[in-house]
C-alpha positions in Angstrom: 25.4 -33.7 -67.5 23.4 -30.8 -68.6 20.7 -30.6 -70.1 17.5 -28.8 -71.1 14.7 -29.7 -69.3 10.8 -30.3 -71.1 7.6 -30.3 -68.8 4.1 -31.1 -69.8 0.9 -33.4 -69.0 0.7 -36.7 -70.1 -2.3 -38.8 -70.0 -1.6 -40.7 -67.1 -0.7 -38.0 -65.0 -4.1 -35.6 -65.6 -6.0 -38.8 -64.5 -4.4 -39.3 -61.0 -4.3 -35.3 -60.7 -7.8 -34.7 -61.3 -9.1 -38.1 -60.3 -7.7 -36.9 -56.5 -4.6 -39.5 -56.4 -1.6 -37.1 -55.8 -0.9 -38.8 -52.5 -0.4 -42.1 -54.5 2.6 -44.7 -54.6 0.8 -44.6 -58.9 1.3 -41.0 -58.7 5.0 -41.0 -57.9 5.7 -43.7 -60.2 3.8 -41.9 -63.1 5.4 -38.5 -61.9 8.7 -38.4 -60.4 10.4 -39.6 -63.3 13.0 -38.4 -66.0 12.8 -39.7 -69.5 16.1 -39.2 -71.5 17.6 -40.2 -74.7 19.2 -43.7 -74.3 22.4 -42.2 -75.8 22.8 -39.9 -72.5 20.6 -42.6 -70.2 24.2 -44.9 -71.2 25.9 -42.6 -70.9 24.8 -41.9 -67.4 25.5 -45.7 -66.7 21.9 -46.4 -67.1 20.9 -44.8 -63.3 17.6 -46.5 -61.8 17.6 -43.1 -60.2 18.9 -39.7 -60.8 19.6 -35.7 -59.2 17.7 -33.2 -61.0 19.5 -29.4 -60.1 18.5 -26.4 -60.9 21.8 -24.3 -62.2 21.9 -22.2 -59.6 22.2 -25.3 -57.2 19.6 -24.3 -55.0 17.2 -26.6 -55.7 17.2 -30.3 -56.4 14.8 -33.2 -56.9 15.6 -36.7 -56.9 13.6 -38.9 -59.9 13.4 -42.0 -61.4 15.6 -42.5 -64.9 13.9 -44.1 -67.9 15.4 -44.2 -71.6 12.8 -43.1 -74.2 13.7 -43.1 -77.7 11.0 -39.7 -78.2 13.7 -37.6 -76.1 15.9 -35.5 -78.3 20.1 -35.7 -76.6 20.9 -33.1 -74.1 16.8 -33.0 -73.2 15.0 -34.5 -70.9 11.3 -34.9 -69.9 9.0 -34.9 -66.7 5.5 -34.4 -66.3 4.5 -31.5 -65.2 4.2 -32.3 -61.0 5.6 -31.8 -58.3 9.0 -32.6 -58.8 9.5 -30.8 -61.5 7.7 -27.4 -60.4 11.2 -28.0 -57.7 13.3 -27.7 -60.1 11.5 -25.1 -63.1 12.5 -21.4 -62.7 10.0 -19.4 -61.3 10.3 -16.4 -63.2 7.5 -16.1 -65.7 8.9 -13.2 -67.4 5.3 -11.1 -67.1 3.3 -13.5 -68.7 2.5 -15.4 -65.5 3.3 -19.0 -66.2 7.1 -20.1 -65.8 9.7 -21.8 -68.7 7.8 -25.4 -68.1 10.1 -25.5 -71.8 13.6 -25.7 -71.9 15.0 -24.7 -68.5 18.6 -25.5 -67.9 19.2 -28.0 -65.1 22.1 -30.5 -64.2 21.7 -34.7 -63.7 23.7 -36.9 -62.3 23.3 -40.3 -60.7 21.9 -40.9 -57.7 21.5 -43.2 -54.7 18.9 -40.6 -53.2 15.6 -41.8 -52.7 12.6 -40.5 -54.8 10.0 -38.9 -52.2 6.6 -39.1 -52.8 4.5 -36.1 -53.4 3.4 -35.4 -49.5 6.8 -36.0 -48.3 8.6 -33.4 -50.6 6.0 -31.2 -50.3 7.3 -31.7 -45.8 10.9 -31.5 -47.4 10.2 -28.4 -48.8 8.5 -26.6 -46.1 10.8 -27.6 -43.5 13.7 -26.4 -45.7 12.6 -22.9 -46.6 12.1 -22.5 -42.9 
């Protein structure tokens, strides 16, 4: 499906950030996550795990699916990390900060493991090698 993607902090994320825990197994299960409506999560056959894509298909993050009620249909929600930032368009349009606010992306189901921070960061690097 596609959908518009909606980044920002959440409580539980600014703790681990700042409290030094980005490297955590608490981390990845606070972070690498995608809420969505439960309308689309159904819809999706109710994925434990699902394929964030960029549009352009260059760039994809695996995450784990959650259904929250406070997700509008055709948007979706991560905390601003990591696995997002692979995913957000880095064009900031001269203001210096990117669309962390309704970029475009694609999900679909996945059988792909979720990575924790340090490994996609590895992923990453190794690919843009």
């Amino acid at each position: 499906m596609q959908a518009m993607l909606n980044t920002g902090s959440t409580i539980e994320e600014g703790r681990l950030a700042k409290g030094g825990s980005k490297l955590t197994e608490e981390y990845t299960q606070e972070c690498a996550v995608c809420e969505m409506n439960p309308v689309d999560f159904q819809a999706m056959g109710s994925p434990q795990r699902v394929l964030i894509s960029a549009m352009d298909g260059r760039h994809s993050v695996s995450v784990y699916a959650y259904a929250a009620d406070s997700v509008e249909r055709g948007q979706i929600f991560m905390p601003r990390a990591i696995w997002a930032n692979v995913v957000v368009d880095p064009e900031t349009f001269s203001t210096g900060s990117p669309l962390y606010k309704g970029s475009p992306v694609r999900v679909e189901a996945t059988f792909e493991d979720v990575l924790n921070a340090g490994d996609l960061v590895l992923k990453l690097y190794a690919r843009g090698r």
